[in-house]
C-alpha positions as CSV (number, residue, x, y, z in Angstrom):
1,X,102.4,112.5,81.7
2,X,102.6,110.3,85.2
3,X,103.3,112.1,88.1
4,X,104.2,110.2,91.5
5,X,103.4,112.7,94.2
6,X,104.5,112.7,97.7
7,X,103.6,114.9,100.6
8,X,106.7,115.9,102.3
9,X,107.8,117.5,104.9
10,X,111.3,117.8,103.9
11,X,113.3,116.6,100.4
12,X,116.1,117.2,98.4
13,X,118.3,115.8,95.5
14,X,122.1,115.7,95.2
15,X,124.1,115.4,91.9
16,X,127.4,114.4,92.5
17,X,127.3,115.1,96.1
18,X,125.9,118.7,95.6
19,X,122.7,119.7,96.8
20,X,120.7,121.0,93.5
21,X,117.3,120.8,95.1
22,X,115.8,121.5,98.4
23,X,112.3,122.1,100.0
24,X,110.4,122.0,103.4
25,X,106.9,121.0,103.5
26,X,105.5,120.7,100.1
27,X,105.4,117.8,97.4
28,X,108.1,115.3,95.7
29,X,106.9,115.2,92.0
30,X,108.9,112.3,90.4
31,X,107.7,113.3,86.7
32,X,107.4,110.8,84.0
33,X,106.8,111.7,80.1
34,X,106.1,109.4,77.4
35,X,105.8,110.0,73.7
36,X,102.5,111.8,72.8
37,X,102.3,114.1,76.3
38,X,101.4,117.6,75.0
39,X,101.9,120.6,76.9
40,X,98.1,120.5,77.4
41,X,98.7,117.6,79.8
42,X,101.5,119.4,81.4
43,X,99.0,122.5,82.2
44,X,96.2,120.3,83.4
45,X,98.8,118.4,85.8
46,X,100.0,121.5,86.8
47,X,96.7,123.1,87.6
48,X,95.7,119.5,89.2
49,X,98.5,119.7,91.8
50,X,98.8,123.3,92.3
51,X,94.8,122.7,94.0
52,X,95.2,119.0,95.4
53,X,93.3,119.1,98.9
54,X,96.2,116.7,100.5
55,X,97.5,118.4,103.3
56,X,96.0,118.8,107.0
57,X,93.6,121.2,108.7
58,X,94.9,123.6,110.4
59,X,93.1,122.0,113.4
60,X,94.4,118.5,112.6
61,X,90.7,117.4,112.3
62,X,91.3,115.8,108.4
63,X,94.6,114.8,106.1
64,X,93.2,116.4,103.5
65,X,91.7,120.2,103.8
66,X,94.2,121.8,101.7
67,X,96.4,122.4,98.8
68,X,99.8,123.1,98.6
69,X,99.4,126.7,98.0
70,X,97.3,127.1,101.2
71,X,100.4,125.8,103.4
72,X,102.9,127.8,101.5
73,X,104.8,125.0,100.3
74,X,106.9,124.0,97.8
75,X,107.0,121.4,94.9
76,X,110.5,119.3,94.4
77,X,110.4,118.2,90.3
78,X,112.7,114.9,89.6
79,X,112.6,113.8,86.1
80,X,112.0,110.1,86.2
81,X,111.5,108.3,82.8
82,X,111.3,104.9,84.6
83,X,107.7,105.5,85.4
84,X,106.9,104.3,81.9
85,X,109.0,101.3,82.5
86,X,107.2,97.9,81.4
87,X,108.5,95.2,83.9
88,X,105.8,92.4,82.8
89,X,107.8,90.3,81.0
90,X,111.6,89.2,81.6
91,X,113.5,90.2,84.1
92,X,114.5,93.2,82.4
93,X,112.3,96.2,82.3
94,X,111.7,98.2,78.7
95,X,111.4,101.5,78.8
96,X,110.2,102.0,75.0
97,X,107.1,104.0,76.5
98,X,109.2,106.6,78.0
99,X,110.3,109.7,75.5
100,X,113.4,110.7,74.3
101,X,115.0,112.9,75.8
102,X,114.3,115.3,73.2
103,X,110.7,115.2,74.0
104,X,110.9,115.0,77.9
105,X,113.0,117.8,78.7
106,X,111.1,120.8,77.5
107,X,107.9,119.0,78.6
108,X,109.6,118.7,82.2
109,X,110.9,122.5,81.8
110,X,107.2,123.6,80.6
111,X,105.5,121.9,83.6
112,X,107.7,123.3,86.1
113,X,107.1,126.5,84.5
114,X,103.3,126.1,85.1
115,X,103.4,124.9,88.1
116,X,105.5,128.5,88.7
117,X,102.4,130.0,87.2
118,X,100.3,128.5,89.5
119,X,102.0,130.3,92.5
120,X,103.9,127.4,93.7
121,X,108.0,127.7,94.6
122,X,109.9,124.9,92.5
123,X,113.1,123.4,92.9
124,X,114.0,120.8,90.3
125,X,116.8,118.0,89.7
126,X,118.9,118.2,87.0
127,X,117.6,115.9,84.1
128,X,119.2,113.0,83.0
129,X,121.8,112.9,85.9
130,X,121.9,110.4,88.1
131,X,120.5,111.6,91.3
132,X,119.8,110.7,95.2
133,X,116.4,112.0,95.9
134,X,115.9,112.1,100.0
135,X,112.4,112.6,101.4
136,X,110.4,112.2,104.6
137,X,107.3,111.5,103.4
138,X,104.2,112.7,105.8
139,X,101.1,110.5,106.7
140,X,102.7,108.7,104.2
141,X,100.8,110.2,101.3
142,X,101.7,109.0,97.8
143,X,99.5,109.5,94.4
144,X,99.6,108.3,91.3
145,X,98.5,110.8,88.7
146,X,98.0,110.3,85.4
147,X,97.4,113.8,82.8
148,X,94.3,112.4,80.8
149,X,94.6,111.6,76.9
Protein backbone atom coordinates (compact mmCIF):
# COMPACT_ATOMS: atom_id res chain seq x y z
CA UNK A 1 0.00 0.00 0.00
CA UNK A 2 1.30 3.82 -0.85
CA UNK A 3 -0.12 6.40 0.90
CA UNK A 4 0.39 10.22 -0.18
CA UNK A 5 -0.22 12.19 3.01
CA UNK A 6 -0.92 15.82 3.31
CA UNK A 7 -1.37 17.95 6.32
CA UNK A 8 -4.41 20.05 5.83
CA UNK A 9 -6.08 22.52 7.16
CA UNK A 10 -9.09 22.13 5.23
CA UNK A 11 -10.26 19.35 2.20
CA UNK A 12 -12.93 17.93 0.65
CA UNK A 13 -14.07 15.80 -2.47
CA UNK A 14 -17.06 16.29 -4.76
CA UNK A 15 -18.73 13.55 -6.92
CA UNK A 16 -20.81 14.95 -9.41
CA UNK A 17 -20.89 18.30 -7.80
CA UNK A 18 -21.90 16.85 -4.37
CA UNK A 19 -19.84 17.23 -1.49
CA UNK A 20 -19.13 13.39 -0.25
CA UNK A 21 -16.19 14.27 1.90
CA UNK A 22 -15.24 17.02 4.13
CA UNK A 23 -12.64 17.72 7.05
CA UNK A 24 -10.91 20.72 8.87
CA UNK A 25 -7.48 20.32 10.11
CA UNK A 26 -6.30 16.85 9.68
CA UNK A 27 -4.68 14.74 6.79
CA UNK A 28 -5.52 14.11 2.89
CA UNK A 29 -4.64 10.26 2.41
CA UNK A 30 -4.65 9.69 -1.40
CA UNK A 31 -4.50 5.74 -0.88
CA UNK A 32 -2.87 3.51 -3.46
CA UNK A 33 -3.13 -0.55 -3.47
CA UNK A 34 -1.37 -2.81 -5.57
CA UNK A 35 -1.71 -6.56 -5.98
CA UNK A 36 -0.09 -8.42 -2.96
CA UNK A 37 -1.04 -5.54 -0.11
CA UNK A 38 -2.50 -7.57 2.78
CA UNK A 39 -4.54 -6.22 5.39
CA UNK A 40 -1.39 -6.47 7.64
CA UNK A 41 -0.02 -3.50 5.64
CA UNK A 42 -3.26 -1.77 5.89
CA UNK A 43 -3.04 -2.06 9.93
CA UNK A 44 0.59 -0.99 10.07
CA UNK A 45 -0.23 2.16 7.78
CA UNK A 46 -3.06 2.80 9.87
CA UNK A 47 -1.28 2.56 13.12
CA UNK A 48 1.73 4.58 11.31
CA UNK A 49 -0.50 7.60 10.61
CA UNK A 50 -2.79 7.53 13.37
CA UNK A 51 0.84 8.41 15.59
CA UNK A 52 2.78 10.60 12.85
CA UNK A 53 4.38 13.51 14.84
CA UNK A 54 3.51 16.09 11.79
CA UNK A 55 1.64 18.76 13.20
CA UNK A 56 2.80 21.90 15.28
CA UNK A 57 3.43 22.62 18.92
CA UNK A 58 1.05 24.12 20.58
CA UNK A 59 3.59 26.96 21.14
CA UNK A 60 4.53 27.06 17.46
CA UNK A 61 8.20 26.21 18.58
CA UNK A 62 8.42 22.93 15.91
CA UNK A 63 6.26 21.56 12.66
CA UNK A 64 6.27 18.44 14.02
CA UNK A 65 5.29 17.73 17.88
CA UNK A 66 2.25 15.96 17.22
CA UNK A 67 -0.01 13.44 15.78
CA UNK A 68 -3.23 13.80 14.31
CA UNK A 69 -5.01 12.41 17.31
CA UNK A 70 -3.34 15.10 19.57
CA UNK A 71 -5.03 18.04 17.43
CA UNK A 72 -8.29 16.29 17.10
CA UNK A 73 -8.27 16.07 13.54
CA UNK A 74 -9.49 14.21 10.93
CA UNK A 75 -8.26 11.91 8.01
CA UNK A 76 -9.87 12.52 4.34
CA UNK A 77 -9.27 8.81 2.41
CA UNK A 78 -9.36 9.17 -1.66
CA UNK A 79 -8.75 5.96 -3.39
CA UNK A 80 -6.12 6.69 -5.91
CA UNK A 81 -4.85 3.64 -8.01
CA UNK A 82 -2.57 5.95 -10.05
CA UNK A 83 0.05 5.88 -7.43
CA UNK A 84 1.19 2.64 -8.91
CA UNK A 85 1.31 4.17 -12.27
CA UNK A 86 4.69 3.36 -14.20
CA UNK A 87 5.35 6.58 -16.37
CA UNK A 88 9.08 5.49 -17.38
CA UNK A 89 8.59 4.51 -20.65
CA UNK A 90 6.18 6.09 -23.52
CA UNK A 91 4.18 8.69 -23.03
CA UNK A 92 1.55 6.74 -21.74
CA UNK A 93 1.53 5.54 -18.14
CA UNK A 94 0.69 1.65 -17.24
CA UNK A 95 -1.00 1.03 -14.42
CA UNK A 96 -0.50 -2.91 -14.36
CA UNK A 97 0.96 -2.46 -10.65
CA UNK A 98 -2.17 -1.08 -9.37
CA UNK A 99 -5.04 -3.88 -8.22
CA UNK A 100 -8.24 -4.61 -9.44
CA UNK A 101 -10.69 -3.27 -8.18
CA UNK A 102 -11.72 -6.36 -6.62
CA UNK A 103 -8.69 -6.22 -4.48
CA UNK A 104 -8.51 -2.40 -3.74
CA UNK A 105 -11.78 -1.81 -2.45
CA UNK A 106 -12.11 -3.87 0.64
CA UNK A 107 -8.35 -3.11 1.33
CA UNK A 108 -9.41 0.71 1.11
CA UNK A 109 -12.68 -0.14 3.26
CA UNK A 110 -10.37 -2.17 5.85
CA UNK A 111 -7.86 0.70 6.25
CA UNK A 112 -10.37 3.23 6.76
CA UNK A 113 -11.84 1.01 9.27
CA UNK A 114 -8.51 0.89 11.17
CA UNK A 115 -7.73 4.07 10.98
CA UNK A 116 -11.51 4.36 12.80
CA UNK A 117 -9.86 1.98 15.31
CA UNK A 118 -7.24 4.13 15.89
CA UNK A 119 -9.52 6.97 17.20
CA UNK A 120 -9.32 9.03 14.15
CA UNK A 121 -12.72 10.67 12.43
CA UNK A 122 -12.76 9.53 8.59
CA UNK A 123 -14.45 10.83 5.69
CA UNK A 124 -13.82 8.99 2.48
CA UNK A 125 -14.49 9.46 -1.45
CA UNK A 126 -16.38 7.31 -3.19
CA UNK A 127 -14.17 4.71 -5.01
CA UNK A 128 -13.74 4.50 -8.52
CA UNK A 129 -15.74 7.79 -9.27
CA UNK A 130 -14.17 10.40 -10.70
CA UNK A 131 -13.58 12.93 -8.14
CA UNK A 132 -12.32 16.79 -7.43
CA UNK A 133 -10.30 16.52 -4.35
CA UNK A 134 -9.75 20.34 -2.85
CA UNK A 135 -7.10 20.94 -0.11
CA UNK A 136 -5.11 23.71 1.44
CA UNK A 137 -2.23 22.08 2.36
CA UNK A 138 -0.26 23.54 5.63
CA UNK A 139 3.59 24.15 5.82
CA UNK A 140 3.13 22.42 2.85
CA UNK A 141 3.69 19.00 4.35
CA UNK A 142 3.45 15.98 1.99
CA UNK A 143 4.81 12.26 2.66
CA UNK A 144 5.21 9.48 0.81
CA UNK A 145 4.53 6.29 2.69
CA UNK A 146 5.03 3.16 1.77
CA UNK A 147 3.39 -0.18 4.11
CA UNK A 148 6.62 -2.43 4.19
CA UNK A 149 6.58 -5.93 2.39
Amino acid sequence: MRAILQRVTRASVRVNGQTVGKIGEGVLILLGVTHDDTPAQADWLAAKIAGLRIFRAVNGASHFDRCVLDVGGAALVVSQFTLYGDARKGRRPDFTRAAKPNVAEPLIDYFCDQLRRQGVHVETGVFGADMSVELVNDGPVTLILDAPA
